[in-house]
SEFIZA-3560 file (N, C-alpha, C; in Angstrom, 3 decimals):
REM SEFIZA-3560
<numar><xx>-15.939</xx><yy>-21.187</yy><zz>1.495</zz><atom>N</atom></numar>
<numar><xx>-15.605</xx><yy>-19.812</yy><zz>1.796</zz><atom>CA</atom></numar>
<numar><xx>-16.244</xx><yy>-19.446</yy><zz>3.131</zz><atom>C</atom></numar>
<numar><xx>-15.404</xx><yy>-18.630</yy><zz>4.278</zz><atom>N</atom></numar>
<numar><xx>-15.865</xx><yy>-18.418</yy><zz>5.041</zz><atom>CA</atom></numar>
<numar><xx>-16.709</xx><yy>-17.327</yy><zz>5.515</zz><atom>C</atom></numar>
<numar><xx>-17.397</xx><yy>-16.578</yy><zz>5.991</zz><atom>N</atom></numar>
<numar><xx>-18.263</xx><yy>-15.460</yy><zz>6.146</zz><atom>CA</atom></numar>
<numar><xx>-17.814</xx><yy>-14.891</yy><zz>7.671</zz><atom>C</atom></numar>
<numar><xx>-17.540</xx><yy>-13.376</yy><zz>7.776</zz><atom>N</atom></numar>
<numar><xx>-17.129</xx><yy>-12.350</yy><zz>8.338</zz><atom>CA</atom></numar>
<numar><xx>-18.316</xx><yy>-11.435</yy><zz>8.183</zz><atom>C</atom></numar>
<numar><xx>-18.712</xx><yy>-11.010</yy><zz>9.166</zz><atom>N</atom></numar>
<numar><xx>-19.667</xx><yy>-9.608</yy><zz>9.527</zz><atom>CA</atom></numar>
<numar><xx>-19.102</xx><yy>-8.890</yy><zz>9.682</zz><atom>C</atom></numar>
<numar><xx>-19.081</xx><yy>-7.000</yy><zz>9.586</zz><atom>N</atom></numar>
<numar><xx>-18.650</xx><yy>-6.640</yy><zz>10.125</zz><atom>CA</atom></numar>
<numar><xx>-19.844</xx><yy>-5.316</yy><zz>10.296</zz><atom>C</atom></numar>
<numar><xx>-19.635</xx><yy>-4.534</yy><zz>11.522</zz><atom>N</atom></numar>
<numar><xx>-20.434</xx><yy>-3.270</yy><zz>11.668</zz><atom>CA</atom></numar>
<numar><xx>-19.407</xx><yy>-2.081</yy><zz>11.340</zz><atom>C</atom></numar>
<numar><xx>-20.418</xx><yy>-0.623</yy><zz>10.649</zz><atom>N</atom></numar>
<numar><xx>-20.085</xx><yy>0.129</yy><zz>10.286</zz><atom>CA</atom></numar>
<numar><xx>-21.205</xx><yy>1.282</yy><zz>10.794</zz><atom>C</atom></numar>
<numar><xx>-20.563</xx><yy>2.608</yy><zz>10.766</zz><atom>N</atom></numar>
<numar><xx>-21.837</xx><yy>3.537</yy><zz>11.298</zz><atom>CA</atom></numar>
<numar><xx>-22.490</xx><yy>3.436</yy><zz>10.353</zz><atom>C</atom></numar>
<numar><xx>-23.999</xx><yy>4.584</yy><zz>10.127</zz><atom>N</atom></numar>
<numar><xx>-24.730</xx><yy>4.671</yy><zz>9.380</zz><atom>CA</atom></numar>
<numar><xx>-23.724</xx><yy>5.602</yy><zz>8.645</zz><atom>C</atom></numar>
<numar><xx>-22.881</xx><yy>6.814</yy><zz>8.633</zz><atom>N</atom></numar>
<numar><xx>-22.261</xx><yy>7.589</yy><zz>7.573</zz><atom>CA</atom></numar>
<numar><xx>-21.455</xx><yy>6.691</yy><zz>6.800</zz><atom>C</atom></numar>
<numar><xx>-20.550</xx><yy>5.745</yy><zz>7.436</zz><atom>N</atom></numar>
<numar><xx>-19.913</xx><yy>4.517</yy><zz>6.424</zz><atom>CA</atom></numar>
<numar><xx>-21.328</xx><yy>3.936</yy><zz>5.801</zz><atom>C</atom></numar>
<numar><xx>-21.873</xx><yy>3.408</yy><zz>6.033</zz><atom>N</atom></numar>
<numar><xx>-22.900</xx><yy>2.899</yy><zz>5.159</zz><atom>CA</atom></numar>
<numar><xx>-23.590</xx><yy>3.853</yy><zz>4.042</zz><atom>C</atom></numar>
<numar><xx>-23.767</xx><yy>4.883</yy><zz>4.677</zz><atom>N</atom></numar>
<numar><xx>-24.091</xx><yy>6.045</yy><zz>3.448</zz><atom>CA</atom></numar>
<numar><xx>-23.052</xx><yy>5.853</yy><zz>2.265</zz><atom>C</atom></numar>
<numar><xx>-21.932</xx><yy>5.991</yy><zz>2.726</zz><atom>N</atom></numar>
<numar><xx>-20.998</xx><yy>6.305</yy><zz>1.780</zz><atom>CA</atom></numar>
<numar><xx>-21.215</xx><yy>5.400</yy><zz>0.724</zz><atom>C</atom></numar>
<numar><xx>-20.857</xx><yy>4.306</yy><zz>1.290</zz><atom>N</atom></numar>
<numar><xx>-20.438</xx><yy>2.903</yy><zz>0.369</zz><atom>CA</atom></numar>
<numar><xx>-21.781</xx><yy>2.336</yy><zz>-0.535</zz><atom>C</atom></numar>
<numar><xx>-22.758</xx><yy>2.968</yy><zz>-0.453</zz><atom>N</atom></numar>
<numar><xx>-23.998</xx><yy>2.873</yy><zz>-0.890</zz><atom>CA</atom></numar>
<numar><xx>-23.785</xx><yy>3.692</yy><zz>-1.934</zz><atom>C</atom></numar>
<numar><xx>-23.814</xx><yy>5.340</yy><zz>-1.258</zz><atom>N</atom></numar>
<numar><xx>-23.297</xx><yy>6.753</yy><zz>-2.195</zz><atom>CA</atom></numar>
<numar><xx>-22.357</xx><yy>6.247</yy><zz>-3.715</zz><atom>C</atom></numar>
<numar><xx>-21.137</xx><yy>5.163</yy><zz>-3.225</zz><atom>N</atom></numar>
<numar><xx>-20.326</xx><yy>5.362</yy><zz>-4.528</zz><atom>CA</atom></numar>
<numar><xx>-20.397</xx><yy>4.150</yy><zz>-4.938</zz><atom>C</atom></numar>
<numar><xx>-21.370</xx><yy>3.516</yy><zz>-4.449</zz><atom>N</atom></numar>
<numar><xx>-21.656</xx><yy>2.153</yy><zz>-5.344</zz><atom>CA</atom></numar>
<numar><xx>-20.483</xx><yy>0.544</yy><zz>-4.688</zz><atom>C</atom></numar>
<numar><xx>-20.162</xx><yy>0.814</yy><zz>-3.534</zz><atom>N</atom></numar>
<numar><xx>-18.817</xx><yy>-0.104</yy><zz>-3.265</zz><atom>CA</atom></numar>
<numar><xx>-19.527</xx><yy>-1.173</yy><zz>-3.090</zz><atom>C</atom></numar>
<numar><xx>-18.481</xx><yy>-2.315</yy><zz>-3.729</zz><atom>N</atom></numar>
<numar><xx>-18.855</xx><yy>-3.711</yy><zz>-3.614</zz><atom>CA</atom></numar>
<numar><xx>-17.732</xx><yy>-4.043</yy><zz>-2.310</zz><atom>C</atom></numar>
<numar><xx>-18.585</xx><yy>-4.038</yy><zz>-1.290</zz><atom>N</atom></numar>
<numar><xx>-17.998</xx><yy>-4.432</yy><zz>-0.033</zz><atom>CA</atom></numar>
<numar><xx>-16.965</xx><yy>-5.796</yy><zz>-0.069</zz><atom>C</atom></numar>
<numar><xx>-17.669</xx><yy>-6.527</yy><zz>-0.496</zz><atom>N</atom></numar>
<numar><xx>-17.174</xx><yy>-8.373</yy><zz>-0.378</zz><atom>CA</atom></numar>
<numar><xx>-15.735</xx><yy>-8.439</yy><zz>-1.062</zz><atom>C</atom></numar>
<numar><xx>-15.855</xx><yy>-7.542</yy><zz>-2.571</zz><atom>N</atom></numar>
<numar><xx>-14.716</xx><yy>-7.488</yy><zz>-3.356</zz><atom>CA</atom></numar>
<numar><xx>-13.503</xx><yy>-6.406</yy><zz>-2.364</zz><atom>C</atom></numar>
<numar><xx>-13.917</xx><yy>-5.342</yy><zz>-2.535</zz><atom>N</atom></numar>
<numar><xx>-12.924</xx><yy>-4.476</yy><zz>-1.672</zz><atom>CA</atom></numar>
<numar><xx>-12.785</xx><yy>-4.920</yy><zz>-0.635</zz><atom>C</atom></numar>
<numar><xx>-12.793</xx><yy>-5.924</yy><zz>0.268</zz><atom>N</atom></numar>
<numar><xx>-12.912</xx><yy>-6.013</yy><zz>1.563</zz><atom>CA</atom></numar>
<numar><xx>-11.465</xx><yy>-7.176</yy><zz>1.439</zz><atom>C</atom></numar>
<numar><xx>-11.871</xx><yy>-8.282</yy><zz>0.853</zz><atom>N</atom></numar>
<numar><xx>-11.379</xx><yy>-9.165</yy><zz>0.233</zz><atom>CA</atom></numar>
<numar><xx>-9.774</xx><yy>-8.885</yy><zz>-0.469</zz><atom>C</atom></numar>
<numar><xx>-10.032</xx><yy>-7.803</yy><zz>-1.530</zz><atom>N</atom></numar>
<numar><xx>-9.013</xx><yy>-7.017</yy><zz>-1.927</zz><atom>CA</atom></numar>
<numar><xx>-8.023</xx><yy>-7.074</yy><zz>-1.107</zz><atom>C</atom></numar>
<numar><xx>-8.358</xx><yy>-5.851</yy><zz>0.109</zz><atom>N</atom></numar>
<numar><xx>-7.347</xx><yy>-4.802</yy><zz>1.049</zz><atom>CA</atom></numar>
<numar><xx>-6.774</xx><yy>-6.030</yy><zz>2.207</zz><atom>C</atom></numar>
<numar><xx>-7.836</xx><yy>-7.192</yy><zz>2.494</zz><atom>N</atom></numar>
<numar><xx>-7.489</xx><yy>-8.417</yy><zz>3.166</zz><atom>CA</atom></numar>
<numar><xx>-6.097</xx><yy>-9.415</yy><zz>2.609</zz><atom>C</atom></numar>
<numar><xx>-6.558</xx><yy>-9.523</yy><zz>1.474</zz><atom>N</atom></numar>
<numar><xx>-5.382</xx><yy>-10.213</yy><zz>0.821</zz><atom>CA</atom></numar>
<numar><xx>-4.178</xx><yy>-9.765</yy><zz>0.491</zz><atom>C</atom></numar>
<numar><xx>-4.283</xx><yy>-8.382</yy><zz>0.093</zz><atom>N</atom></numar>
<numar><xx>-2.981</xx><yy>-7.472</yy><zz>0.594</zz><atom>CA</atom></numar>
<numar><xx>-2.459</xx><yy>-7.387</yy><zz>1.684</zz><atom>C</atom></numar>
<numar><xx>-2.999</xx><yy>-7.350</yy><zz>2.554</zz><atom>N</atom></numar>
<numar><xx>-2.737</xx><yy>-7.091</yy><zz>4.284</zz><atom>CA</atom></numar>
<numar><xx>-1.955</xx><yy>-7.994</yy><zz>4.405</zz><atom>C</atom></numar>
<numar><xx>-2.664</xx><yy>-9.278</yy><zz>4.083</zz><atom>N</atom></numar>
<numar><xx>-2.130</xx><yy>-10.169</yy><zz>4.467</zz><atom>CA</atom></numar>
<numar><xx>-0.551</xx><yy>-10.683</yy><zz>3.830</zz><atom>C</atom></numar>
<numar><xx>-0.824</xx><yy>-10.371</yy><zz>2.620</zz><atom>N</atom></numar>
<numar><xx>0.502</xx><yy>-10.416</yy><zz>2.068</zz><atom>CA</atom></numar>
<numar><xx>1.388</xx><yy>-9.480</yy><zz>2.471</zz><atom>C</atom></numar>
<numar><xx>1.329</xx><yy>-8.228</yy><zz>3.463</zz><atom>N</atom></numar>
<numar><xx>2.578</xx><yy>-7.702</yy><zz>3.516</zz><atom>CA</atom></numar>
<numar><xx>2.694</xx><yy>-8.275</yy><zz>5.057</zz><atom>C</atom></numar>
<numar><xx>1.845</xx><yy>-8.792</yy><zz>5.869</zz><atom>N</atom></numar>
<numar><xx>2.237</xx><yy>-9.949</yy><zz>6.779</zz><atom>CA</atom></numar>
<numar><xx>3.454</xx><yy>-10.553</yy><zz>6.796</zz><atom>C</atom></numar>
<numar><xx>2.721</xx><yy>-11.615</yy><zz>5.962</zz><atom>N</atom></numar>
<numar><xx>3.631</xx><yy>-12.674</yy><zz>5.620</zz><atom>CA</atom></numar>
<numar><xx>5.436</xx><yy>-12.148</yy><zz>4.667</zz><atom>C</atom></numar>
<numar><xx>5.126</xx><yy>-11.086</yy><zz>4.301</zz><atom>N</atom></numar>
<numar><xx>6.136</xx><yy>-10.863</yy><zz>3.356</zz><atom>CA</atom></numar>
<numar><xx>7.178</xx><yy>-10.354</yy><zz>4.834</zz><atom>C</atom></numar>
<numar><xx>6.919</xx><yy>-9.404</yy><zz>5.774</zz><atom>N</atom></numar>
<numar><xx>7.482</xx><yy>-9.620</yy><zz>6.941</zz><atom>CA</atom></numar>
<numar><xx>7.881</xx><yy>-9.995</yy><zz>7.634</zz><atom>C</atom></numar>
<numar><xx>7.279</xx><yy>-11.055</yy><zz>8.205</zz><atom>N</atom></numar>
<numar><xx>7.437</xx><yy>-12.426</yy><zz>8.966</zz><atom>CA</atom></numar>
<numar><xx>8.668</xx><yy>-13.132</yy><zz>8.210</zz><atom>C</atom></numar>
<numar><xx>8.607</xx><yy>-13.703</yy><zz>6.542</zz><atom>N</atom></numar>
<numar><xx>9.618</xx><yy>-14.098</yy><zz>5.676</zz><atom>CA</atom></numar>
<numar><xx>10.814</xx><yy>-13.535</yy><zz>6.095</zz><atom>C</atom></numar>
<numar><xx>10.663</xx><yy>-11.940</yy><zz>6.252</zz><atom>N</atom></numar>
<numar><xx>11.966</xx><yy>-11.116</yy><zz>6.285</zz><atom>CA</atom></numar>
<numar><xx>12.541</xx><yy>-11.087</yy><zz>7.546</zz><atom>C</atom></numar>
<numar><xx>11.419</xx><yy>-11.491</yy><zz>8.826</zz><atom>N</atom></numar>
<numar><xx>12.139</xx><yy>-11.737</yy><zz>10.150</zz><atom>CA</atom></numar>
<numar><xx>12.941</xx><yy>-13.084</yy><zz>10.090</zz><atom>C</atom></numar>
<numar><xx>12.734</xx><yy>-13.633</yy><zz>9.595</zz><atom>N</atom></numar>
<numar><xx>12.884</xx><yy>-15.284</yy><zz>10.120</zz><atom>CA</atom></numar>
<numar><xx>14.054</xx><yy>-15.294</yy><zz>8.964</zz><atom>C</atom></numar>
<numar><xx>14.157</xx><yy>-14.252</yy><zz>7.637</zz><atom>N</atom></numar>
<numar><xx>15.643</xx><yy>-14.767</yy><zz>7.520</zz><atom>CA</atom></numar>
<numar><xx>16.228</xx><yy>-14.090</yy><zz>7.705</zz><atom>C</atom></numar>
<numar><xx>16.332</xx><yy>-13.107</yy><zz>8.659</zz><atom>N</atom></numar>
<numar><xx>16.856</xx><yy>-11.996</yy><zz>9.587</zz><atom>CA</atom></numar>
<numar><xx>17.620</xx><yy>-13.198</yy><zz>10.783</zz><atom>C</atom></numar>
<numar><xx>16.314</xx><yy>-14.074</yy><zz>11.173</zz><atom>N</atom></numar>
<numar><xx>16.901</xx><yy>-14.874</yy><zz>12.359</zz><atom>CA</atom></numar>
<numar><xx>17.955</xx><yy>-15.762</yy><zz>11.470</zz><atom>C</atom></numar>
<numar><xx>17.985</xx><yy>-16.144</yy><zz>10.458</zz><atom>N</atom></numar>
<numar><xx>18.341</xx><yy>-17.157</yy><zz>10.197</zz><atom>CA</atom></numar>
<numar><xx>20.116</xx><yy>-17.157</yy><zz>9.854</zz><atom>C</atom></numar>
<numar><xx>19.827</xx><yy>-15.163</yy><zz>9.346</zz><atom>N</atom></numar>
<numar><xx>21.795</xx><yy>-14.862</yy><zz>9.036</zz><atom>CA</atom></numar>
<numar><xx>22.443</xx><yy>-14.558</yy><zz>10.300</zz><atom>C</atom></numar>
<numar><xx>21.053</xx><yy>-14.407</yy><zz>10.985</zz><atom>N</atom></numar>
<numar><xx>22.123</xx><yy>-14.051</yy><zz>11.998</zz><atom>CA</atom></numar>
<numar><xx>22.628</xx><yy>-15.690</yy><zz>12.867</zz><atom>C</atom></numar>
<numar><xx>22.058</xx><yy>-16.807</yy><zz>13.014</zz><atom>N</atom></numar>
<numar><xx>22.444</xx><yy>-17.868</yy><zz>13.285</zz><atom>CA</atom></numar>
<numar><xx>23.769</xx><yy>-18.336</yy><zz>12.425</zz><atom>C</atom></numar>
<numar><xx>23.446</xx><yy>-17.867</yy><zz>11.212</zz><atom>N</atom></numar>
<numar><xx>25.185</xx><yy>-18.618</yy><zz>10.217</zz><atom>CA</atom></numar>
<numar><xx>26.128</xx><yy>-17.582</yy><zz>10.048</zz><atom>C</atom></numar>
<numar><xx>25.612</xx><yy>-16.364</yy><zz>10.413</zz><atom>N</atom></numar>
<numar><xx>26.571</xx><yy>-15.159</yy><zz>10.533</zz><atom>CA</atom></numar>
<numar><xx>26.541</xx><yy>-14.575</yy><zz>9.218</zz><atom>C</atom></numar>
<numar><xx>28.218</xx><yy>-14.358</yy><zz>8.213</zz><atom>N</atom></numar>
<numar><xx>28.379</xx><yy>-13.898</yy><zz>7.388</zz><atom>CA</atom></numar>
<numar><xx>28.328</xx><yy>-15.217</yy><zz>5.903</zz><atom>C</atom></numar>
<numar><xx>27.656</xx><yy>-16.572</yy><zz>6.425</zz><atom>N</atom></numar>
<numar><xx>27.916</xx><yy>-17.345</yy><zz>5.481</zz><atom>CA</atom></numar>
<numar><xx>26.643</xx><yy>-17.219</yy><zz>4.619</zz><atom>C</atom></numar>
<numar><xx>25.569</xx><yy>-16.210</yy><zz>4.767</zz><atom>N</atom></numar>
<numar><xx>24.437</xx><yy>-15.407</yy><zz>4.167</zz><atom>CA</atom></numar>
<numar><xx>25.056</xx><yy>-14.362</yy><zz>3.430</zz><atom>C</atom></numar>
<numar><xx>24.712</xx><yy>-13.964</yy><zz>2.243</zz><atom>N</atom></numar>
<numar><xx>24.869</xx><yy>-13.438</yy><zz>1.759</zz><atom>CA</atom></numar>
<numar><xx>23.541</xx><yy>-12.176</yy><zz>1.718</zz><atom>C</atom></numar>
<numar><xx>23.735</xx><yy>-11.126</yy><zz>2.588</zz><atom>N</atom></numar>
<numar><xx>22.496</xx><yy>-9.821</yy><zz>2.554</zz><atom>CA</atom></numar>
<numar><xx>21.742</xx><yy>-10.080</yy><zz>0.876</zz><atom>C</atom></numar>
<numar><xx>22.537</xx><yy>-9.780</yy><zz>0.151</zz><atom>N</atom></numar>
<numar><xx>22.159</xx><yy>-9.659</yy><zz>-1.343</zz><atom>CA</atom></numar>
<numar><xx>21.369</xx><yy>-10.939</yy><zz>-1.862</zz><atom>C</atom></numar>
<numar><xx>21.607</xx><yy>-11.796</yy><zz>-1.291</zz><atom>N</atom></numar>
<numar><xx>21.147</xx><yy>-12.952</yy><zz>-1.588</zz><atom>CA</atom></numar>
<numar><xx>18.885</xx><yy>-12.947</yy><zz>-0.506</zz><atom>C</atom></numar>
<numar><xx>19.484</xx><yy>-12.361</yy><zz>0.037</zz><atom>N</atom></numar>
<numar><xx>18.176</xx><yy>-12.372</yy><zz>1.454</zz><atom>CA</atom></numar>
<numar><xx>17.541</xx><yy>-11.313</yy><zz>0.407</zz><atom>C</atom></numar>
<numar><xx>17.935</xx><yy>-10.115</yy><zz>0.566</zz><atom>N</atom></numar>
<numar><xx>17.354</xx><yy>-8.905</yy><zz>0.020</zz><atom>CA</atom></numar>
<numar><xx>16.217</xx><yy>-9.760</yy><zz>-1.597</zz><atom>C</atom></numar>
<numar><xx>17.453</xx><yy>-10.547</yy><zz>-2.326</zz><atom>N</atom></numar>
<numar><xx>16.385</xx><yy>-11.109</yy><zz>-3.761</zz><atom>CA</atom></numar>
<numar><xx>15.677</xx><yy>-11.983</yy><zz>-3.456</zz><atom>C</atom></numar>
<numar><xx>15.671</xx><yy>-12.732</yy><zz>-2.346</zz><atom>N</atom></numar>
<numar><xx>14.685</xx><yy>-13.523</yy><zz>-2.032</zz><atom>CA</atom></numar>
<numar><xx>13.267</xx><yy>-13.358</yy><zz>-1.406</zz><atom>C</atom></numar>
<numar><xx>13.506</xx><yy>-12.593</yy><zz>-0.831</zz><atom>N</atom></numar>
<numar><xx>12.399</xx><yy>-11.437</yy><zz>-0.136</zz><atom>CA</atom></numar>
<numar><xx>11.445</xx><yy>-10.783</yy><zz>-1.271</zz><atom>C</atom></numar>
<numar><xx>12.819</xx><yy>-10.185</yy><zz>-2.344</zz><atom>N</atom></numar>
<numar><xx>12.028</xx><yy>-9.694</yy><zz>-3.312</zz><atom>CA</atom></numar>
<numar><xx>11.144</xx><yy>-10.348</yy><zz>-4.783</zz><atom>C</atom></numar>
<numar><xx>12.103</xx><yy>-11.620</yy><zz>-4.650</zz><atom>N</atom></numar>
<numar><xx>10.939</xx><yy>-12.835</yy><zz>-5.433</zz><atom>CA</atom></numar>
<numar><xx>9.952</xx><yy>-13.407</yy><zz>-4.666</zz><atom>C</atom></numar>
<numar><xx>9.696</xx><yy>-13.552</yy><zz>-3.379</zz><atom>N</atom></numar>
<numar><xx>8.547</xx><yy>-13.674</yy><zz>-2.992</zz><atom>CA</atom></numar>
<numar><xx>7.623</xx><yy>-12.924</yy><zz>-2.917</zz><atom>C</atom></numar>
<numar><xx>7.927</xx><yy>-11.499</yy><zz>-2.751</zz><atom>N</atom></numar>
<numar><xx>6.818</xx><yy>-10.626</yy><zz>-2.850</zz><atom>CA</atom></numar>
<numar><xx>6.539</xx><yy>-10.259</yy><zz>-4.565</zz><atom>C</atom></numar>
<numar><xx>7.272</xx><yy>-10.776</yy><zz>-5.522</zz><atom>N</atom></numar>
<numar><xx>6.564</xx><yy>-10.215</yy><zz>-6.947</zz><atom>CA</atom></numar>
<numar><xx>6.110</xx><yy>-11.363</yy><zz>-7.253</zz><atom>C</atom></numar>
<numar><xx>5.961</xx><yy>-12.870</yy><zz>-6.561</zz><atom>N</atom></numar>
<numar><xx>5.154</xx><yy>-14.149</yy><zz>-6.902</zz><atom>CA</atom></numar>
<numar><xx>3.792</xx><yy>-13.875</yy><zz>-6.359</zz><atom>C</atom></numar>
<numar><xx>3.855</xx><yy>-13.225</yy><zz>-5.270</zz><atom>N</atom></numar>
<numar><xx>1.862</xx><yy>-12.268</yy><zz>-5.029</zz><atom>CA</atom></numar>
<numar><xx>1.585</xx><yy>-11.707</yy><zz>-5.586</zz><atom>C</atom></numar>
//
């Protein structure tokens, strides 16, 4: 596992102290989300590029469920 620092003012640090936040977990959390709507993007460009290279032999409906089974497999 890799290790990330990051700085915060002293009022962010108040806070996250204040309500008890487990930094590493929430951090981690909102990261792995991020990242998944990344990638879930990128997926949707590239088969954006890809109907538009074969034209109409894509089926939208077909792109649209594929898009949408990859993002409910995260």
């Amino acid at each position: 596992m890799a290790t990330i620092i990051i700085r915060v003012s002293e009022e962010t640090k108040a806070k996250i102290d204040k309500y008890k936040i487990n930094v590493n977990e929430t951090v981690c959390s909102l990261l792995d989300r991020y990242l998944s709507e990344l990638e879930s993007r990128d997926l949707a460009d590239r088969l954006e590029l890809l109907r538009e290279r074969v034209g109409d032999a894509v089926d939208p409906g077909l792109v649209a469920g594929l898009v949408r089974e990859d993002r409910e497999r995260r």
